[in-house]
VOGU-366244 format. One record per residue (C-alpha): residue in one letter; x, y, z; residue number from 1. Coordinates in pm, 1 decimal, always signed. Layout:
// residues N
+------+----------+----------+----------+------+
| resn |       c1 |       c2 |       c3 | resi |
+------+----------+----------+----------+------+
|    A |        X |        Y |        Z |  NUM |
...
+------+----------+----------+----------+------+
This chain:
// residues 291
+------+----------+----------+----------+------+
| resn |       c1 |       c2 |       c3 | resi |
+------+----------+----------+----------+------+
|    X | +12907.8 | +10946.1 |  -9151.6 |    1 |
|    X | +12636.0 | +10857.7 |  -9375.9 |    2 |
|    X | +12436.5 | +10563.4 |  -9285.9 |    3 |
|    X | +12366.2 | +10336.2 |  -9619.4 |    4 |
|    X | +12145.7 | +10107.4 |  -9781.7 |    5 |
|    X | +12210.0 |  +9783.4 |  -9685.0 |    6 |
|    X | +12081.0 |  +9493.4 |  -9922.4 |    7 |
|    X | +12162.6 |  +9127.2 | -10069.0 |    8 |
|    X | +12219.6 |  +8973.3 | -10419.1 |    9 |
|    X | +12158.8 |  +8658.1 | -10531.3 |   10 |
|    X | +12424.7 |  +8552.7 | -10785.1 |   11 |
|    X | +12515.2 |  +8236.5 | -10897.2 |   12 |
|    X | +12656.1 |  +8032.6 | -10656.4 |   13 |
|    X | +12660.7 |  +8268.7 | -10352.2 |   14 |
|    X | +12529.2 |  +8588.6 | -10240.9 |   15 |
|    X | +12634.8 |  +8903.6 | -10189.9 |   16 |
|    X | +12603.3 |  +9200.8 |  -9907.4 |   17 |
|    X | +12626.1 |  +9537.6 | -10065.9 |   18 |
|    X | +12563.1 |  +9882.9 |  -9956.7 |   19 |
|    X | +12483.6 | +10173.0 | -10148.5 |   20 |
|    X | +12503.0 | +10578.1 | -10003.6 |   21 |
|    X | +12477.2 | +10910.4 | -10209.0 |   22 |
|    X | +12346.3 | +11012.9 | -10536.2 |   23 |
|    X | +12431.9 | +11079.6 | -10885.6 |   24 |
|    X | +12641.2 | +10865.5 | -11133.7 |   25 |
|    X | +12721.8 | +10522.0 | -10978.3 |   26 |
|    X | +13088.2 | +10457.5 | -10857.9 |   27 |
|    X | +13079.1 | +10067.5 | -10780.8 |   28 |
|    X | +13394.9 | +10004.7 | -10574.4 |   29 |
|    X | +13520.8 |  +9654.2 | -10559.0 |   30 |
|    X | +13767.8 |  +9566.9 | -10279.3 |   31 |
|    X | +14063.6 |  +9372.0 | -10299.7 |   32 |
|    X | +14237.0 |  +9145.5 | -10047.9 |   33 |
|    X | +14038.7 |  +9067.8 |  -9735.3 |   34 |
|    X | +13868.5 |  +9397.8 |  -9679.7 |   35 |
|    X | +13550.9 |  +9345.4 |  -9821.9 |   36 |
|    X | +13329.2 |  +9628.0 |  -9854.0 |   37 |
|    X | +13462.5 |  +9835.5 |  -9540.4 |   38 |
|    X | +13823.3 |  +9875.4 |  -9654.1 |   39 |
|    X | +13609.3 | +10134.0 |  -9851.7 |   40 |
|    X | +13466.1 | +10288.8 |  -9548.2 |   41 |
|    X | +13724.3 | +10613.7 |  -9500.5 |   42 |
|    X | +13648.6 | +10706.7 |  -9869.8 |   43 |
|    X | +13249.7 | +10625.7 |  -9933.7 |   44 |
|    X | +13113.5 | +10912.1 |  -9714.9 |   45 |
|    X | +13333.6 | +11157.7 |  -9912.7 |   46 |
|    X | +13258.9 | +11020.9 | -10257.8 |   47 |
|    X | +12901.5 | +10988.6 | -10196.7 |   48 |
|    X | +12865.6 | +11377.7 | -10230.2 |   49 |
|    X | +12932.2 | +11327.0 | -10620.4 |   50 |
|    X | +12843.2 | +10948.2 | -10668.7 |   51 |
|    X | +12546.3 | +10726.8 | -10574.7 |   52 |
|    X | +12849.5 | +10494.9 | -10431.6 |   53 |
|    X | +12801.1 | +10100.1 | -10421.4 |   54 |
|    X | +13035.5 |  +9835.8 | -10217.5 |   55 |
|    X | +13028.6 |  +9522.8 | -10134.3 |   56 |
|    X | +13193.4 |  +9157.8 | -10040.2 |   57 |
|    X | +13337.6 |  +8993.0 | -10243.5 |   58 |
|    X | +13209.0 |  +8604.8 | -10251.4 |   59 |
|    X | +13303.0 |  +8382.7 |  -9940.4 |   60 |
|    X | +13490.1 |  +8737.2 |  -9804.7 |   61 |
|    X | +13288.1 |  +8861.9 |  -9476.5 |   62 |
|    X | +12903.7 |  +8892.5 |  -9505.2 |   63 |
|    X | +12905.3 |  +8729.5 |  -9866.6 |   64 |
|    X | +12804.5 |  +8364.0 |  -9796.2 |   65 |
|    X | +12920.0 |  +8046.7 | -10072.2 |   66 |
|    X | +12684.9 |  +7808.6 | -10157.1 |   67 |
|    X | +12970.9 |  +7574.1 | -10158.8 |   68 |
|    X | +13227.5 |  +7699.7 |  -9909.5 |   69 |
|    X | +13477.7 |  +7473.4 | -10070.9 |   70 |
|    X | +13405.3 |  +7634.8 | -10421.8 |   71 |
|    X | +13750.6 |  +7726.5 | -10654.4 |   72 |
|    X | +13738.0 |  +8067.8 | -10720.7 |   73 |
|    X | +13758.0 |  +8245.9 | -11094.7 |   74 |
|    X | +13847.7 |  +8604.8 | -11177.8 |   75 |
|    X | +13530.3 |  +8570.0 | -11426.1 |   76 |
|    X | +13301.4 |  +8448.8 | -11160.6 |   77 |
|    X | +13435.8 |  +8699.1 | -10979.7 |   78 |
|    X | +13410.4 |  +9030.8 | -11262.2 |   79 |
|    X | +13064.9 |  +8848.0 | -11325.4 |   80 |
|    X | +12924.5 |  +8921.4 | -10969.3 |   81 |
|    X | +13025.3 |  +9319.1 | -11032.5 |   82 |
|    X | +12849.0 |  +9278.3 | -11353.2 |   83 |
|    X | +12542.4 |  +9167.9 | -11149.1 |   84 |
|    X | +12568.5 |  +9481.5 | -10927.9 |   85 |
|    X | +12588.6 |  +9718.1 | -11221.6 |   86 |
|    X | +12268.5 |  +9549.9 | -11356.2 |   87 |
|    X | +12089.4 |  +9585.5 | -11038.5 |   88 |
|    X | +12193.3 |  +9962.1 | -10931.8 |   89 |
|    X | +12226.7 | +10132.5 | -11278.4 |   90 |
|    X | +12070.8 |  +9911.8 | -11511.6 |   91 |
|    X | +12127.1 | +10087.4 | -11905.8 |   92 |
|    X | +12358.6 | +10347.7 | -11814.5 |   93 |
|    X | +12719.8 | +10284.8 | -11813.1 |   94 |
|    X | +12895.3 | +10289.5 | -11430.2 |   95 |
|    X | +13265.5 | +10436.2 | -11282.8 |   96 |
|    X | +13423.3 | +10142.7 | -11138.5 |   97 |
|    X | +13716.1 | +10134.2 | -10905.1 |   98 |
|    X | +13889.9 |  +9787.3 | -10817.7 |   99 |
|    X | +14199.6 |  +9761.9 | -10569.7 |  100 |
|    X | +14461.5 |  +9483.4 | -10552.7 |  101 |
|    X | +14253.6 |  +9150.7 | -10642.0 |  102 |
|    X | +13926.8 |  +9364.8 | -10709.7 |  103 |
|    X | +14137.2 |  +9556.6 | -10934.7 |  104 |
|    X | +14201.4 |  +9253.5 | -11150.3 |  105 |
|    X | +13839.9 |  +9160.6 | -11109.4 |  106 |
|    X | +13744.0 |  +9488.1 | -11271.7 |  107 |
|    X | +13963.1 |  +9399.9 | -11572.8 |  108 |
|    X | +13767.9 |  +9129.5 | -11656.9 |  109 |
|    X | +13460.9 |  +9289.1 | -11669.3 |  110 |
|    X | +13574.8 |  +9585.0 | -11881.3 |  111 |
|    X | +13713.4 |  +9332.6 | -12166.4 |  112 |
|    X | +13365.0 |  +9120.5 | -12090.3 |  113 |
|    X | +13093.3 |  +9402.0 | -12051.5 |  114 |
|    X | +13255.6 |  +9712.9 | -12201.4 |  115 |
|    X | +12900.5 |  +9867.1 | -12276.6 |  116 |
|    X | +12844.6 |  +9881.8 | -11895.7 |  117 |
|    X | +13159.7 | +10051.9 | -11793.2 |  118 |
|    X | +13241.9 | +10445.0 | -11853.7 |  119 |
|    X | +13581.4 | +10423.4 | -11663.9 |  120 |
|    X | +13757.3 | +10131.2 | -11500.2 |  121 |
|    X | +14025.8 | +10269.2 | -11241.7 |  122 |
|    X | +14204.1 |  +9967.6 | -11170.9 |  123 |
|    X | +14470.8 | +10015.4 | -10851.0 |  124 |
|    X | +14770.5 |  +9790.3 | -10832.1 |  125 |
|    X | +14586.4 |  +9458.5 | -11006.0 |  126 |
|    X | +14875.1 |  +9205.3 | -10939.5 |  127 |
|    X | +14820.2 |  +9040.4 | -11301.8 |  128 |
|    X | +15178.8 |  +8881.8 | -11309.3 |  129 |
|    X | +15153.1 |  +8690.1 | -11632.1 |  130 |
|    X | +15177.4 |  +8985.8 | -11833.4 |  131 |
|    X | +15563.8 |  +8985.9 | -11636.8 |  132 |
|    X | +15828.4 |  +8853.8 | -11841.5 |  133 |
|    X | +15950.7 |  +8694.9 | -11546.0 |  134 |
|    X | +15614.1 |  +8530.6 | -11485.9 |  135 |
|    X | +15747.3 |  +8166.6 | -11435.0 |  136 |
|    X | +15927.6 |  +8337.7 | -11110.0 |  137 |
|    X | +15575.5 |  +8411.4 | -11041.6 |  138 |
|    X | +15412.4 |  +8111.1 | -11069.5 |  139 |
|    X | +15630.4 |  +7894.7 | -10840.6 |  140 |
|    X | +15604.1 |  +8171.9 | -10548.2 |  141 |
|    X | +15238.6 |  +8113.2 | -10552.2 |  142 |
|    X | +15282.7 |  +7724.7 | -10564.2 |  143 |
|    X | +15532.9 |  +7772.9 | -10275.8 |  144 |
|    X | +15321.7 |  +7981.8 | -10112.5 |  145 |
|    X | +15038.8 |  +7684.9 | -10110.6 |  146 |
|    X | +15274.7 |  +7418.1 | -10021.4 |  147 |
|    X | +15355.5 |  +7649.4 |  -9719.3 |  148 |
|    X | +15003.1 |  +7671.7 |  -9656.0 |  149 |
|    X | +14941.1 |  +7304.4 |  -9691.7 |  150 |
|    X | +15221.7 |  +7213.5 |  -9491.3 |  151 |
|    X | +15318.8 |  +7423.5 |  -9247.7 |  152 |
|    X | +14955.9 |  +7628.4 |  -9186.4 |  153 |
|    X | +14840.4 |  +8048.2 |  -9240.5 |  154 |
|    X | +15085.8 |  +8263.6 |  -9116.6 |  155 |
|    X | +15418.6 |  +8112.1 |  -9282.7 |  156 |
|    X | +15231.8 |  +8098.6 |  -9560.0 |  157 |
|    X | +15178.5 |  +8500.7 |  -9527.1 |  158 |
|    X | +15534.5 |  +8558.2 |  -9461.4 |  159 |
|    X | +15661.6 |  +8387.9 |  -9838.4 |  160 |
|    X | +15363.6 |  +8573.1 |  -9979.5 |  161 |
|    X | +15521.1 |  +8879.2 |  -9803.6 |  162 |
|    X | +15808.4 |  +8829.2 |  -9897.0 |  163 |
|    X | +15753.0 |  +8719.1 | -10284.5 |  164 |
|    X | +15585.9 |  +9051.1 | -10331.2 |  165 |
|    X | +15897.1 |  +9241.1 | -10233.2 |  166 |
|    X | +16159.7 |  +9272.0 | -10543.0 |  167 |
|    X | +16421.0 |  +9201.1 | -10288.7 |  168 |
|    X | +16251.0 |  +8919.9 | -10192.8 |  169 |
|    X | +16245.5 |  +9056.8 |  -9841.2 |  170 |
|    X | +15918.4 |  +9145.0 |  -9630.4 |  171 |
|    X | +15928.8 |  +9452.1 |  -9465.1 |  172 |
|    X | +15794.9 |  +9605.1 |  -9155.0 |  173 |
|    X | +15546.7 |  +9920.8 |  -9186.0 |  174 |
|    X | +15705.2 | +10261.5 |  -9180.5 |  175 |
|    X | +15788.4 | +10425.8 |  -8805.3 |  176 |
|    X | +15481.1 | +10606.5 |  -8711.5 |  177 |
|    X | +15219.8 | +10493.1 |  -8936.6 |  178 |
|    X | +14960.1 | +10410.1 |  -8775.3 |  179 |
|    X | +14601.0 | +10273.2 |  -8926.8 |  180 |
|    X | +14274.8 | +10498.9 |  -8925.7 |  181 |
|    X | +14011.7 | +10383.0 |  -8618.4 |  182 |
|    X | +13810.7 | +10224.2 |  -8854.2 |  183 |
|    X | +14090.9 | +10009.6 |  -9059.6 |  184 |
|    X | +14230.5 |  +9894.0 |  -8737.3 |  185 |
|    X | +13876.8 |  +9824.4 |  -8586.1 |  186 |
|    X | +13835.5 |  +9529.1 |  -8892.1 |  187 |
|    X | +14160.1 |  +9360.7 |  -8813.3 |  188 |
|    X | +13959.6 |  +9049.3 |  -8640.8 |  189 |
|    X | +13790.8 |  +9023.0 |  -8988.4 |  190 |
|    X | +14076.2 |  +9081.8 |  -9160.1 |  191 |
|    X | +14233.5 |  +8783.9 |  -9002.8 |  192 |
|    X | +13940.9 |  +8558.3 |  -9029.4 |  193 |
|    X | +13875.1 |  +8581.2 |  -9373.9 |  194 |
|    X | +14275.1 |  +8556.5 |  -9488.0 |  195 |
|    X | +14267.3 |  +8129.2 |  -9518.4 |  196 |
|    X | +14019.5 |  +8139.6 |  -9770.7 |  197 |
|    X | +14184.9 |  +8474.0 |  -9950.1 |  198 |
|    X | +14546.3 |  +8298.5 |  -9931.9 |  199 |
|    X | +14411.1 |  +7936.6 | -10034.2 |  200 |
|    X | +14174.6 |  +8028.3 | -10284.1 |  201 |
|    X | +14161.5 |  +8382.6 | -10413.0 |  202 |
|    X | +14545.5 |  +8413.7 | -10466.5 |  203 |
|    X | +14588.1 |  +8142.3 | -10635.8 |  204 |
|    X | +14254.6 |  +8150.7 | -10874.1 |  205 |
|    X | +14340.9 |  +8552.0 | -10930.5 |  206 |
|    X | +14743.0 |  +8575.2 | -10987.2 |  207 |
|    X | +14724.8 |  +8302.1 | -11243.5 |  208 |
|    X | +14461.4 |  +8488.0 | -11449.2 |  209 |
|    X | +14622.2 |  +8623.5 | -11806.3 |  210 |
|    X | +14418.0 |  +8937.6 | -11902.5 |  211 |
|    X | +14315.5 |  +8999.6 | -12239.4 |  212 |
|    X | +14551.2 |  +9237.3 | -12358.7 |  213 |
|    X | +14473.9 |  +9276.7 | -12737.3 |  214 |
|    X | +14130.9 |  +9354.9 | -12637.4 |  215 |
|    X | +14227.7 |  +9601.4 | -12374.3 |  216 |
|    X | +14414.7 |  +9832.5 | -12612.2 |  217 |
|    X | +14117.9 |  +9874.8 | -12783.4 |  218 |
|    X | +13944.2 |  +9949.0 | -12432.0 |  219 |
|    X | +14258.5 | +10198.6 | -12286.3 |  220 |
|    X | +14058.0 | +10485.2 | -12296.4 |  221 |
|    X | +13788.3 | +10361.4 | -12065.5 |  222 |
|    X | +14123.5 | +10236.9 | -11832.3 |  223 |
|    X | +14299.4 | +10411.1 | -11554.5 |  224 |
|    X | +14600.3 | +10175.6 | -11427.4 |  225 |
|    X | +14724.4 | +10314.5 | -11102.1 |  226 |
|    X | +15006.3 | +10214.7 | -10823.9 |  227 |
|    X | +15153.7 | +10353.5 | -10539.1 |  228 |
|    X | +15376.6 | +10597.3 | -10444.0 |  229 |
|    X | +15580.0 | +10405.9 | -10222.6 |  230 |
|    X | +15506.3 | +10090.1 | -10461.9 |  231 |
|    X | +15802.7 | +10136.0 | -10697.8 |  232 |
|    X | +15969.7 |  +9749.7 | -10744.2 |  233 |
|    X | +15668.8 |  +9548.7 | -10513.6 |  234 |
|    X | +15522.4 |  +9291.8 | -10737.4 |  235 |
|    X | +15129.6 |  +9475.1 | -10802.0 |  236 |
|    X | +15329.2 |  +9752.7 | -10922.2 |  237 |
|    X | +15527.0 |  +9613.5 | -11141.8 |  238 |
|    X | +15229.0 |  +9478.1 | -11289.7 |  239 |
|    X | +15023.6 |  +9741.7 | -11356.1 |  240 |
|    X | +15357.8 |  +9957.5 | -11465.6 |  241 |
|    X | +15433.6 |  +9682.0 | -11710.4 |  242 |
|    X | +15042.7 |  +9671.4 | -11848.8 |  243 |
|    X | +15067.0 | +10033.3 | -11836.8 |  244 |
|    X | +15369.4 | +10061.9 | -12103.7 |  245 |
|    X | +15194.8 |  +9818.9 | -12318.3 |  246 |
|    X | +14867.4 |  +9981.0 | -12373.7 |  247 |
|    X | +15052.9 | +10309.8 | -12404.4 |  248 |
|    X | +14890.6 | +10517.4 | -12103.1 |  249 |
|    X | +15024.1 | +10704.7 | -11810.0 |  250 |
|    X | +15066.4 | +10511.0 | -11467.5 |  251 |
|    X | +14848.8 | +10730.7 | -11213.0 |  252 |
|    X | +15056.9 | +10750.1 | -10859.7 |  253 |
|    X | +14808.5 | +10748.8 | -10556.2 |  254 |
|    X | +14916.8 | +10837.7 | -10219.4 |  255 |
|    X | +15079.3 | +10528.1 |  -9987.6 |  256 |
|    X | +15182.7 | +10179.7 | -10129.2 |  257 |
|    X | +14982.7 |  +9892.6 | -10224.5 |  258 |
|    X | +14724.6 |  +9959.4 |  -9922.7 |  259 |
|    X | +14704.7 | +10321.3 |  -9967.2 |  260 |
|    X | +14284.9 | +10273.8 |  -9938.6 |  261 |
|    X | +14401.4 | +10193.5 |  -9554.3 |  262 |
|    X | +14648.2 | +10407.9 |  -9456.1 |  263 |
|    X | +14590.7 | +10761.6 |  -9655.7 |  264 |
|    X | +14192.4 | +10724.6 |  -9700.6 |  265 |
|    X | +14160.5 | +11122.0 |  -9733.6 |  266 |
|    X | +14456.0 | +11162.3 |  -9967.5 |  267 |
|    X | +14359.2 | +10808.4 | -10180.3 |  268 |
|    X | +14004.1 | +10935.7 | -10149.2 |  269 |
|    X | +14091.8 | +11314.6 | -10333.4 |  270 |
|    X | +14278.3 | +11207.1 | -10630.8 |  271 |
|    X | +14031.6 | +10927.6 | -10700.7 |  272 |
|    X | +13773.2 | +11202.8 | -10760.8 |  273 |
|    X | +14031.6 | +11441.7 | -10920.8 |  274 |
|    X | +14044.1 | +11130.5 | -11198.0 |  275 |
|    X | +13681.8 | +11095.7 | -11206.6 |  276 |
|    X | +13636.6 | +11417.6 | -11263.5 |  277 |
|    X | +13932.5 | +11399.6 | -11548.3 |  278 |
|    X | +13750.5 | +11145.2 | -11708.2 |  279 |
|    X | +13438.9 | +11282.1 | -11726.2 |  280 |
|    X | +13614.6 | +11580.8 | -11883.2 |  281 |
|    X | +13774.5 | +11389.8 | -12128.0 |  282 |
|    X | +13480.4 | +11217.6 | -12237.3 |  283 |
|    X | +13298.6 | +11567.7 | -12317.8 |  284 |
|    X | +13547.9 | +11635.9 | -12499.5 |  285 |
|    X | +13554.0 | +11324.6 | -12672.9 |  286 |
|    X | +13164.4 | +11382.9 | -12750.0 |  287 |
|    X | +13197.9 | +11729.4 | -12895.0 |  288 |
|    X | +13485.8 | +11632.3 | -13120.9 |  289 |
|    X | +13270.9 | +11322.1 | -13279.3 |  290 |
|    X | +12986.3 | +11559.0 | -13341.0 |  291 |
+------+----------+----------+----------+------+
């Protein structure tokens, strides 16, 4: 296990803990749900052979403190504080960024806002449901799901979030036998701690976000949409399937569902540097064909 740099950025309005291991082109990781920068922890050591890998917390999410712990939170605010990190760890030279879930959208928005500082965006699962044609649908489970919170408190909440993201409308229960890495399962307490603020605040402030579509297309060759394998029909799937068929690309299939960062680090780990490597190959190849 490789022991990294530990450090702090001031941004506006909070700041952030980050850590930084390896060497070579930087791979800035942005997390998505309530994992902060250790839901990267089973891939980092791995990618840090190739990369000079960087991860952190997202605002008000575990060792990334608010000025204002009652702050709204934005999807530009948000794309604005990996912006920050890119300017601090490879300032001039574009970066490989990979965003899950609600990182996934964050990295979006900072593709269609700082294109110049991004050589590939590989954005897993972003639940950006107003590109949805069914997007009202949308819209009133995450008002239901903050009346719930409002009303009733955290974990019924959870369960019609659960359940909203299901296209039965059904949550289920993990497959038999799966059980989470050491390290996944040892973060459960923070996990839990930091899910009020990601269900009362992030969810809301990051499913409502509409991405900028027409500008993507003109971006889709710096853009890797991905979901899971056993994703087919959840709600961040369909998303990033649907924004997938617009901008005309392929739909990459990582191993496990929506959390497959959790529960199949090694496999996740592999073909996110198989598609690195892809796109550095492809933009060689772009190169030699402009000259």
């Amino acid at each position: 296990m490789t022991v990294p740099t530990i450090g702090s950025l001031r941004v506006n309005g909070a700041t952030l803990h980050y850590e930084v291991r390896g060497r070579g082109p930087l791979l800035l990781l942005i997390p998505g749900g309530t994992g902060g920068a250790a839901s990267f922890d089973g891939i980092a050591d791995d990618l840090a052979a190739a990369y000079t890998v960087a991860t952190y917390d997202p605002r008000g999410m575990a060792r990334s403190t608010l000025d204002d712990p009652e702050a709204e939170q934005h999807v530009a605010e948000h794309a604005d504080d990996a912006y920050r990190m890119l300017e601090l760890l490879s300032p001039g030279e574009p970066a490989l960024v990979l965003g899950a879930s609600s990182g996934a959208i964050a990295a979006l928005h900072l593709l269609t806002a700082h294109p110049e500082r991004v050589a590939r965006v590989v954005a897993h699962e972003p639940p950006v449901v107003e590109v949805l044609p069914d997007a009202a649908e949308h819209r009133a489970l995450i008002a239901h799901v903050q009346e719930t919170l409002r009303t009733q408190g955290l974990m019924p909440a959870m369960a019609v979030f659960a359940a909203g993201l299901r296209q039965d409308g059904v949550a289920t229960e993990p497959k038999d036998g799966l059980e989470l890495p050491p390290r996944a399962a040892a973060r459960a307490d923070q996990t839990m701690g930091d899910l009020p603020y990601f269900v009362g605040r992030i969810v809301p402030g990051f499913m409502s976000y509409v991405p900028d579509v027409r500008w993507l297309e003109g971006l889709s060759d710096r853009l890797v949409l991905a979901g899971g394998q056993d994703s087919p029909g959840e709600l961040p799937y369909r998303a990033a399937a649907y924004l997938a068929e617009h901008l005309g690309t392929e739909l990459q299939h990582f191993p496990g569902g929506h959390v497959g960062l959790t529960t199949h680090p090694e496999e996740f780990g592999e073909h996110l540097r198989k598609i690195l490597r892809d796109s550095v190959a492809e933009g060689q190849a772009r190169e030699r064909t402009a000259c």
